[in-house]
C-alpha positions in Angstrom: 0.0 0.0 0.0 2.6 2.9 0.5 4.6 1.8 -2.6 1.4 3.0 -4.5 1.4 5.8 -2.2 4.6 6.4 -3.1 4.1 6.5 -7.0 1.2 8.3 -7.0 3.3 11.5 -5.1 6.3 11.0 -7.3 3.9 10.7 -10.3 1.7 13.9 -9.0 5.4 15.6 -8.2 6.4 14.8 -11.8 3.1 16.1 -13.8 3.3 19.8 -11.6 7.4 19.7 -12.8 6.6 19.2 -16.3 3.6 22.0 -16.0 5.9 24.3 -14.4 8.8 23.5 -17.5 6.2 24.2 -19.9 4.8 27.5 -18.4 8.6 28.8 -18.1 8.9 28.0 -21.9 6.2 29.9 -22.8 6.9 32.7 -20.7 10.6 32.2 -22.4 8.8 32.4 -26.1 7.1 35.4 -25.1 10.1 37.4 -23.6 11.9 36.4 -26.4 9.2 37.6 -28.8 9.3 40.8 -27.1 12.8 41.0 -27.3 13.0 40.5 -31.3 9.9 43.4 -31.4 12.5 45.9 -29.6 15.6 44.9 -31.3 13.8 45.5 -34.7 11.9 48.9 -33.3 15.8 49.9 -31.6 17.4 48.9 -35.1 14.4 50.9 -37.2 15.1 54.2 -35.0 18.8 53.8 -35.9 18.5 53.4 -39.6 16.0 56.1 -40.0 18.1 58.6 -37.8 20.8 57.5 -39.9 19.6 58.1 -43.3 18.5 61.4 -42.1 21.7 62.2 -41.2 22.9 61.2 -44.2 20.6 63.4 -46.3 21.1 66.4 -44.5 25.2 66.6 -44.3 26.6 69.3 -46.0 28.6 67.6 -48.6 25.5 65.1 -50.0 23.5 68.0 -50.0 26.3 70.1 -52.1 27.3 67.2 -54.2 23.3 66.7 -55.0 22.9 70.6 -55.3 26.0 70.1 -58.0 24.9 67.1 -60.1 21.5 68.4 -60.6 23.1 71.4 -61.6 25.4 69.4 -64.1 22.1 67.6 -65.2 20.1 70.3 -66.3 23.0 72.2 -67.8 23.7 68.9 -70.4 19.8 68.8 -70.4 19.4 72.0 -72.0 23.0 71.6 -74.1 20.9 68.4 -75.9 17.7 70.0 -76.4 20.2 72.9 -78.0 21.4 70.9 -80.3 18.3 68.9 -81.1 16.5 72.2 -82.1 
């Protein structure tokens, strides 16, 4: 009679151990889900500050200014010598 005794508490132990594994794994899913969501919204806030930096420094903005400069110049130079 107590050896069933016996199994039945190691068996009850061992079904609340596995229900407590499995809730830690979720909750472990879940931070790690959260985790991913930050690193991406982290990384997002970086790239934009960093193509806005990019687009506002003096020498893109110059070297733009110049090229489109350059562009319309030869633009008008063809239709020139088109007409």
């Amino acid at each position: 009679m107590r050896l069933y005794l016996a199994v039945a508490v190691l068996m009850l132990a061992f079904v609340a151990c596995t229900e407590a594994q499995e809730d830690s794994m979720g909750q472990r899913l879940t931070k790690f889900g959260e985790q991913v969501t930050e690193l991406g919204r982290n990384l997002g806030e970086k790239v934009k500050g960093a193509v806005e930096k990019v687009q506002t420094n003096e020498f893109v903005v110059s070297s733009r200014d110049r090229i489109r400069e350059w562009y319309n110049t030869m633009r008008t130079n063809i239709e020139d010598l088109i007409n």
